[in-house]
C-alpha positions as CSV (number, residue, x, y, z in Angstrom):
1,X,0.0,0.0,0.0
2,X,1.3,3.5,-1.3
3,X,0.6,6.4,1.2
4,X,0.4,9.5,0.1
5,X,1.1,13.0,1.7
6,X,-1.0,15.9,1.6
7,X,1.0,17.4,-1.3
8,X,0.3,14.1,-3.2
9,X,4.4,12.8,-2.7
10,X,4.4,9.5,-1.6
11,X,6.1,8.3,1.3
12,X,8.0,5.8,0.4
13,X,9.7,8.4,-2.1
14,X,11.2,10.8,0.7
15,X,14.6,10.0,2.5
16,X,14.2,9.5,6.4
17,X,17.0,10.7,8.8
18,X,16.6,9.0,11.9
19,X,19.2,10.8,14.3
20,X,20.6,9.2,17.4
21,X,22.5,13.0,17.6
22,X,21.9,14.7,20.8
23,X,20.7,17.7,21.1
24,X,23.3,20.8,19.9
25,X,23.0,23.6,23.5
26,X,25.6,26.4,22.7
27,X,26.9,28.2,25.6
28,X,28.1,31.5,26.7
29,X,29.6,32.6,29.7
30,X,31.3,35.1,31.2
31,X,34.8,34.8,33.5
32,X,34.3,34.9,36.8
33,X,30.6,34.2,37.2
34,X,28.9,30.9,38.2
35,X,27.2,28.9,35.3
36,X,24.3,26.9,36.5
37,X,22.4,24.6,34.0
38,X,19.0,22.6,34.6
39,X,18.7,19.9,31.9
40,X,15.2,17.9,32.0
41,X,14.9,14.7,29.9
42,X,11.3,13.6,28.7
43,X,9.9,11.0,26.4
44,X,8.1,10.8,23.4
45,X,4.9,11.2,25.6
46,X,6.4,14.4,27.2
47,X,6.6,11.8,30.7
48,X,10.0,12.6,32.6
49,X,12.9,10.1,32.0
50,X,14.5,8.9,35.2
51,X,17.7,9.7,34.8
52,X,19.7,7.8,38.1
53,X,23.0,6.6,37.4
54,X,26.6,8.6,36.1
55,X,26.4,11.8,34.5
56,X,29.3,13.1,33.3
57,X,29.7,16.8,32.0
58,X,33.0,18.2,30.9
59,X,34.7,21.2,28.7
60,X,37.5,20.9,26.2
61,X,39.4,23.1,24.2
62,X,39.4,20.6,21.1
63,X,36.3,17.5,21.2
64,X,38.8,15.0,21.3
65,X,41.5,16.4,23.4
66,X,42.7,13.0,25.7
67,X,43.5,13.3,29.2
68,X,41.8,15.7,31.8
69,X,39.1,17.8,30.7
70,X,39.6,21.9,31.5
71,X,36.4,21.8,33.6
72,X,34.2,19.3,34.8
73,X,31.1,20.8,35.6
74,X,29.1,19.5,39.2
75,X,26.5,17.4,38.5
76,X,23.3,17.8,41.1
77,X,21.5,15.0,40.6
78,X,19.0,15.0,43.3
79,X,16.1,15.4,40.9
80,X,17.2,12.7,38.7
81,X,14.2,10.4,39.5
82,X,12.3,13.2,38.1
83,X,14.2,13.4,34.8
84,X,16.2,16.7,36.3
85,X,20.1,17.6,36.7
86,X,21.7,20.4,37.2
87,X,25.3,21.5,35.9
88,X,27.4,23.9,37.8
89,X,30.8,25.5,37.2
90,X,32.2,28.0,39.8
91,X,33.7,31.3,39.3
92,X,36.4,30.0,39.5
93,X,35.6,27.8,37.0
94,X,34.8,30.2,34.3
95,X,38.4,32.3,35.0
96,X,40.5,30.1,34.7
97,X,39.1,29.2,31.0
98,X,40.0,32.8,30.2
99,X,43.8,33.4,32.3
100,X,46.0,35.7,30.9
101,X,44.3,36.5,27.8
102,X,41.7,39.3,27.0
103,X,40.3,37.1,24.6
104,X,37.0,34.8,24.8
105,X,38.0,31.7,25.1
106,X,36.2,29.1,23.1
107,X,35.5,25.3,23.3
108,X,33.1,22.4,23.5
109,X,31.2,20.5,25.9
110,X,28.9,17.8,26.8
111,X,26.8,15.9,29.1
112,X,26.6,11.8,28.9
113,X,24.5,10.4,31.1
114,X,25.0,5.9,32.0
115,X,21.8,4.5,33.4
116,X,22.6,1.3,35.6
117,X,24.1,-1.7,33.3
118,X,23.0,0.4,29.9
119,X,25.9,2.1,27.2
120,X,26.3,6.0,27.8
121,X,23.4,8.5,26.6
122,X,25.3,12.1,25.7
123,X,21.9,14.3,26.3
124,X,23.4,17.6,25.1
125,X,26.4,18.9,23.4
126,X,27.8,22.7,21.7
127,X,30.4,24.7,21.9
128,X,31.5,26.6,24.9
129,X,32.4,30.6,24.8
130,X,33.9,32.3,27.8
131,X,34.2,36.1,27.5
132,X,36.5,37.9,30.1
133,X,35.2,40.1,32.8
134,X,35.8,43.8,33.4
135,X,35.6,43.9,37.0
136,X,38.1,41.5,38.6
């Protein structure tokens, strides 16, 4: 059986891109001041995902930079039953990302998320921009 759309194509005609992506967050933020970042998972029905296990949110200059990462962000997850975590990265943080340069520093980051016995989930990903601060 042939379905059609409403502008008469037919389905089977039309290339289907099913991504397994996750979603692109860019972020900006400026030296010195605390980032905080509440990410809520749902499913298709809009219910909350329980998100319990590891979650693992880092920066890097370059994606696939080895060793440590130039931030690790704190990971609140209190809420995770709930489909709720929150990010953090200090002051102190966000400085050091921008030492002894007047320019904005740029990078990437991401979140991955490892339910109990399951293969890693990364729920968000972007690039990172850190401008400096005026007042010290």
């Amino acid at each position: 059986m042939k379905r059609l759309l409403s502008n008469g194509v037919r389905c089977d005609d039309l290339a289907v891109l099913l991504s397994l992506a996750p979603a692109k967050v860019d972020l900006e933020a400026y030296a010195g001041d605390g980032a905080i970042i509440t990410i809520a998972a749902v499913d298709a029905s809009n219910a909350p995902i329980n998100l319990t296990g590891a979650v693992l949110a880092q920066v890097r200059l370059n994606r696939t930079d080895p060793g440590s990462p130039v931030a690790s962000f704190a990971v609140d997850s209190s809420k995770a039953t709930t489909g709720q975590l929150t990010l953090t990265l200090t002051g102190a943080q966000t400085a050091a990302l921008v030492s002894g340069t007047s320019d904005p520093w740029r990078g990437y980051w991401d979140c991955q998320w490892t339910a109990a016995g399951a293969q890693p989930i990364t729920l968000v990903q972007g690039h990172l921009a850190c401008w400096p601060d005026v007042s010290h």
